[in-house]
N, C-alpha and C positions, 0 to 999 in steps of 0.2 A: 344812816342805819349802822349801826354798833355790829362789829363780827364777833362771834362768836374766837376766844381764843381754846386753842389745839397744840397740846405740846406735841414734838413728832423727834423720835431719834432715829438717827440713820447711821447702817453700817459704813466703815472707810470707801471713799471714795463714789459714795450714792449722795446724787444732788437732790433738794427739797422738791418733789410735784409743783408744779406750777399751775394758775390758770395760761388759756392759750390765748384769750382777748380778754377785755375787764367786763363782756357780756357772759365769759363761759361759767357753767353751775356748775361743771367737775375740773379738779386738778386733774393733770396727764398722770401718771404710774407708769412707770418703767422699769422691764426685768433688771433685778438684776446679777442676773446669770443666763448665759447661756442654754438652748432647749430647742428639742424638736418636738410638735407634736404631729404625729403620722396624720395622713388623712382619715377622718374616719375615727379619731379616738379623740383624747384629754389627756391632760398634764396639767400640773400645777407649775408656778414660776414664782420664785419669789424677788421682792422688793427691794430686802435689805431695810425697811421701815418698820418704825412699832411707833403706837400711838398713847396718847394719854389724852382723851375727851373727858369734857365734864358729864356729869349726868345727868340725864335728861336728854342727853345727844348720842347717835348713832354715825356711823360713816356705810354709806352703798358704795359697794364696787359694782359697777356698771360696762357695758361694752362700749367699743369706740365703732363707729359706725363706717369708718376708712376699712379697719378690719374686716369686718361683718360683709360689705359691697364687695371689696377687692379678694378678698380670700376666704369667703367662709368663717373666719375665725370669730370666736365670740365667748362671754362669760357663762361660763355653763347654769352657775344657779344665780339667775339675773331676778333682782340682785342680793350681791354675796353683801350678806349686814354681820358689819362691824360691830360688837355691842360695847358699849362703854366702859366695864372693865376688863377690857379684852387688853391685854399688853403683851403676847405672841409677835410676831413678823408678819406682816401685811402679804399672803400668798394670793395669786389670783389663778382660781381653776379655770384654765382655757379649753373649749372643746371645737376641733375642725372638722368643720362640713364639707369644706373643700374636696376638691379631688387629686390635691398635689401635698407634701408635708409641707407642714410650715416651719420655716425656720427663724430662732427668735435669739438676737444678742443681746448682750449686756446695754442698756442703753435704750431700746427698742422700746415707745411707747403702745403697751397693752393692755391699758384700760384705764377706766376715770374712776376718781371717787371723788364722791359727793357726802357732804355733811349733811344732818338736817333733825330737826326737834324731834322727841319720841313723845308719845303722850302712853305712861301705864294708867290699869284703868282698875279696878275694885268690881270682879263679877258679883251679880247678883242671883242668886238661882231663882228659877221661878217656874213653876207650874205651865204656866200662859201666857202668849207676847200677843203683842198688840195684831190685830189684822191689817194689813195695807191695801193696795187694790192688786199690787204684782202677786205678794202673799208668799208663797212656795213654791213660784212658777221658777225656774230654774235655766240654765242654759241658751239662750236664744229666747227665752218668754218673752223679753221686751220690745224685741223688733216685729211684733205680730199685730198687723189691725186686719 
C-alpha cells in the first residue's frame, strides 16, 4: 500500500512523531514546552511542528488513552482536524478531569495524530429528502424495538 507523503518542519531540537508499533494509526506528539494544566481546566501545548499535507488530506489530533485512564487528561475537541492548508504550529488543547494538576515536559507524549482522506462534497438544495424507516427519529431512536 503506497503512504501518503507529508512534509513536517520542526523547531530546533524537536524529534519527528513516530508510530509506536508498525500496527499503530497515530504518530506520538510531544510537548514541546513545558505546562501545567490545573485540575479542572485546559491549556493548550505546543509541538514545535507545522505541516505541509496534500490536499484531499487532513490530520486528527486525537487522545492517548494512557493519558485519559491514568490522569484524566484528554484532547478537548476530540478530534482537533488539521486542515490542509493549515501551516501554523501543531498546538494540542488539553483539558484535565482529574483531581490533581497535571504536569507536562518538554518531551512528554500528549497525543496522536492521525492522517486520513477528506472527501468535499457539492450541496444540493432541495425542497424533499428521501424517507427512510429511522426518518427523523433522532437521539437514541435506533436502540428501540
Amino acid at each position: 500500500m503506497p503512504k501518503m507523503k507529508v512534509k513536517i518542519k520542526a523547531d530546533a531540537g524537536i524529534s519527528l512523531p513516530g508510530y509506536a508499533t508498525p500496527g499503530s494509526s497515530g504518530l506520538d506528539l510531544r510537548a514541546a514546552e513545558a505546562a501545567v494544566i490545573p485540575a479542572g481546566d485546559r491549556g493548550c501545548v505546543g509541538t514545535g511542528l507545522f505541516l505541509e499535507m496534500p490536499l484531499g488530506c487532513e490530520a486528527q489530533v486525537r487522545p492517548r488513552s494512557g493519558l485519559a485512564l491514568k490522569h484524566g487528561v484528554t484532547v478537548l475537541n476530540t478530534p482537533g482536524t488539521i486542515d490542509s492548508d493549515y501551516r501554523g504550529e501543531i498546538k494540542v488543547i488539553l483539558i484535565n478531569h482529574g483531581r490533581e494538576d497535571f504536569k507536562i515536559e518538554p518531551g512528554d507524549r500528549i497525543a496522536q495524530i492521525v492522517f486520513a482522506e477528506v472527501t468535499q462534497v457539492d450541496l444540493e438544495r432541495s425542497e424533499e429528502l428521501d424517507e427512510t424507516e429511522r426518518s427523523s427519529g433522532g437521539f437514541g431512536s435506533t436502540g428501540r424495538k
